[in-house]
C-alpha positions in Angstrom: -0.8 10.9 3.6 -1.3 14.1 2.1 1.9 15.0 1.4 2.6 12.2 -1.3 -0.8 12.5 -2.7 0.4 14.5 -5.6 3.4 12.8 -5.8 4.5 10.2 -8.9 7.6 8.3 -9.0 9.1 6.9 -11.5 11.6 4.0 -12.0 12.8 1.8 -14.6 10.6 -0.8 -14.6 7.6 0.9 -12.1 5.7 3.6 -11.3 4.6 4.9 -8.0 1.4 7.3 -7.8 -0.8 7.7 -4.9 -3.7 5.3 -3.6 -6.7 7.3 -5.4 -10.4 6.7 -5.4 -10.0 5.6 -9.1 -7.7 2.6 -7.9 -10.6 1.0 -5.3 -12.3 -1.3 -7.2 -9.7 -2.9 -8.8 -7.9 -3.0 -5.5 -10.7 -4.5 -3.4 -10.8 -7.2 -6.1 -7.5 -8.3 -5.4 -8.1 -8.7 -1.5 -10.8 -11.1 -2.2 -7.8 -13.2 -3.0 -7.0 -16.3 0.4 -3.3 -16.1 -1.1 -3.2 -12.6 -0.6 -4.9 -12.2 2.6 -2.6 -14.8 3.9 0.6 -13.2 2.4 -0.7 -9.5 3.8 -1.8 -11.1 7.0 -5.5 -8.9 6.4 -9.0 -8.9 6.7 -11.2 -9.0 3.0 -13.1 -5.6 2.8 -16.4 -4.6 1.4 -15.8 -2.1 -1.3 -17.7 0.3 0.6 -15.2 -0.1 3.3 -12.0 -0.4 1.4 -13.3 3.1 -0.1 -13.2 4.2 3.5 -9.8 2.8 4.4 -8.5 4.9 0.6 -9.8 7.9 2.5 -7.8 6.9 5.7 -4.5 6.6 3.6 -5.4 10.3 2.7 -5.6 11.9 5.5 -3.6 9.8 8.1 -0.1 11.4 8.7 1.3 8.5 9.5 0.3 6.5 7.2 2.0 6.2 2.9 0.9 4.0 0.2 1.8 3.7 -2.9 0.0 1.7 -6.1 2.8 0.3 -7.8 2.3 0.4 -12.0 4.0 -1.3 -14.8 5.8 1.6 -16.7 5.4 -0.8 -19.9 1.9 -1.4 -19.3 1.1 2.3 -18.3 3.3 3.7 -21.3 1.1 1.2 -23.8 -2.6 1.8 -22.2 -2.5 5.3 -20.7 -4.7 4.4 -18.3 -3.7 3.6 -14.1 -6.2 1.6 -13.4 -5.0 -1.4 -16.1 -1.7 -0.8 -14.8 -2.2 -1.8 -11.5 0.3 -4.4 -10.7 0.2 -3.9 -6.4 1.1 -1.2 -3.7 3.6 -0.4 -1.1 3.5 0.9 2.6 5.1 2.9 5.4 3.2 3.2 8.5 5.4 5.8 10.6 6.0 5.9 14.2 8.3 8.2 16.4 10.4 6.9 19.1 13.7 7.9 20.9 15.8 7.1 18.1 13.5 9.0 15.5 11.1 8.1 13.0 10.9 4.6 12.4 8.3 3.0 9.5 6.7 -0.2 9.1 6.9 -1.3 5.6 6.0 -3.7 2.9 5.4 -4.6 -0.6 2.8 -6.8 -2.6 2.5 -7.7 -6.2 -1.2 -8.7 -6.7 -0.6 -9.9 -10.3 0.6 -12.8 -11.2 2.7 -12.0 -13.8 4.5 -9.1 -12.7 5.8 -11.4 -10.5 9.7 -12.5 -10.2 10.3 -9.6 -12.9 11.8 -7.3 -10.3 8.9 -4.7 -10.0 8.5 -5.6 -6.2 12.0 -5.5 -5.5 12.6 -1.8 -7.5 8.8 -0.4 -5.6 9.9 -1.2 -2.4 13.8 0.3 -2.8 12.2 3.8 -4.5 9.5 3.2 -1.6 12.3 3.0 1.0 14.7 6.0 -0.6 11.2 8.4 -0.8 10.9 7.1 2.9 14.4 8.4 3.7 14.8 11.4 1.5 11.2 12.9 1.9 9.8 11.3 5.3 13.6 11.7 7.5 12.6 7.9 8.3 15.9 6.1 10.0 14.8 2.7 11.0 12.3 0.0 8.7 11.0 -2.9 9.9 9.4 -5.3 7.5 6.8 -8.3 9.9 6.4 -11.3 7.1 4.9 -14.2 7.2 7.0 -17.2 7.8 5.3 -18.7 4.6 6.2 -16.0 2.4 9.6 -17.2 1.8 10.2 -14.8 -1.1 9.8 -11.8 0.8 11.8 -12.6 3.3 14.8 -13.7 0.9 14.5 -10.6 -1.1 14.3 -7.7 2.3 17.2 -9.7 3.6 18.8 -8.8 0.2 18.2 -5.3 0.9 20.3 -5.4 4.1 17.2 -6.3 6.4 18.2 -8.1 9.2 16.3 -10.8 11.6 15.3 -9.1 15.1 12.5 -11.8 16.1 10.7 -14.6 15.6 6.6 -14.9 16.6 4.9 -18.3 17.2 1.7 -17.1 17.9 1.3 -14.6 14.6 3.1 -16.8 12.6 5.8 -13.8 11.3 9.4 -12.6 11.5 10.3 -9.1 12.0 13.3 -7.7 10.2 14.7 -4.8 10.8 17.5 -2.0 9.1 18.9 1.2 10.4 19.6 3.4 7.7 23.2 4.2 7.3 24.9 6.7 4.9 26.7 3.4 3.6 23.1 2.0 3.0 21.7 5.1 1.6 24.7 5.1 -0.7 23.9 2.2 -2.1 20.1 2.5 -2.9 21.1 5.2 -4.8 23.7 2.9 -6.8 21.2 0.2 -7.7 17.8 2.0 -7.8 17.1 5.0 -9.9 14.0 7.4 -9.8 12.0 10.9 -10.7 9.7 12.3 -8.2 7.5 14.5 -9.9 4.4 16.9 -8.2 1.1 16.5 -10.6 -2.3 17.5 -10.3 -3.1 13.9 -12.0 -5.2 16.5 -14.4 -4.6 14.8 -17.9 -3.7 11.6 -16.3 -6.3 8.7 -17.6 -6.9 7.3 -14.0 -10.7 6.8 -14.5 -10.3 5.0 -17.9 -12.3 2.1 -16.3 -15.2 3.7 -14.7 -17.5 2.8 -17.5 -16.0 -0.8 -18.2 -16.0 -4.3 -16.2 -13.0 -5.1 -14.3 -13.6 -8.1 -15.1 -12.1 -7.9 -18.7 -8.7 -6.7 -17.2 
């Protein structure tokens, strides 16, 4: 989506920037995973073709991702690309009711896991979806084995709307409310800033292995 892909948000314990060209190789890496294609319900990619699907982000309208950082990690290393802890989503649809977005969080390392980061990149995710996108309804489709994720949205005030057999998922849903949007802002704080990326290190690995990360 071209309208976050200048945009960096920062939170307490994350960072938000835009899914850049930089970011592929690492990403693609982490797809290779079984856990994570079963968690994401997805399809591995060649890196030739997940550079095609970054390109897709870009450009489609309805369509914003976010690679999720570790602030500390970031604030240490300078560089994006070791930083890389996951990504975020909102795939945007318009129907009588108004702009409704599919959406959905994954921490590809291990050990930025059950430290909060998901939990904090999806609620800044969710309040730049409301504040900057007008979106009034989420829906979050999770696998019935991915018990943590369907804990922690129900947290967030997702509730159950169905149950599928044949995928294997449950759909949760949540109208946004002012009540709702009151509390987001009570229990998630963040900075959206507008950046070039111009003296950002986000091609610090080009000349290393990934491997080493």
């Amino acid at each position: 989506m071209r309208k976050n892909s200048k945009t960096k948000i920062v939170g307490c314990k994350v960072v938000l920037v835009p899914y850049r060209e930089s970011h592929v190789k690492r990403y693609n890496q982490w797809m290779q995973s079984k856990e994570l294609q079963e968690l994401t319900a997805s399809d591995p990619l060649t890196e030739e073709e997940e550079y095609q699907m970054q390109k897709s982000w870009l450009y489609d309208e309805n369509k914003c991702t976010f690679i999720v950082l570790d602030k500390e990690l970031l604030e240490k290393t300078s560089c994006e690309v070791r930083s890389m802890i996951g990504d975020t989503n909102l795939y945007l649809t318009e129907s009588d009711e108004g702009t409704e977005a599919e959406t959905g969080i994954m921490i590809a390392e291990s050990f930025a896991r059950r430290k909060r980061m998901g939990w904090e990149a999806m609620l800044i995710n969710i309040r730049y979806g409301i504040e900057e996108l007008k979106i009034n309804k989420f829906i979050a489709k999770i696998s019935k084995t991915n018990k943590r994720s369907i804990i922690m949205f129900k947290k967030m005030g997702f509730e159950k709307e169905s149950e599928s057999e044949i995928f294997q998922e449950i759909t949760l849903i949540k109208n946004v409310s002012d009540d709702w949007i009151k509390w987001l802002k009570n229990i998630v704080g963040m900075k959206v800033k507008e950046s070039e990326f111009r003296n950002n290190k986000i091609a610090c690995l080009f000349n290393e292995e990934l491997s080493d990360i």
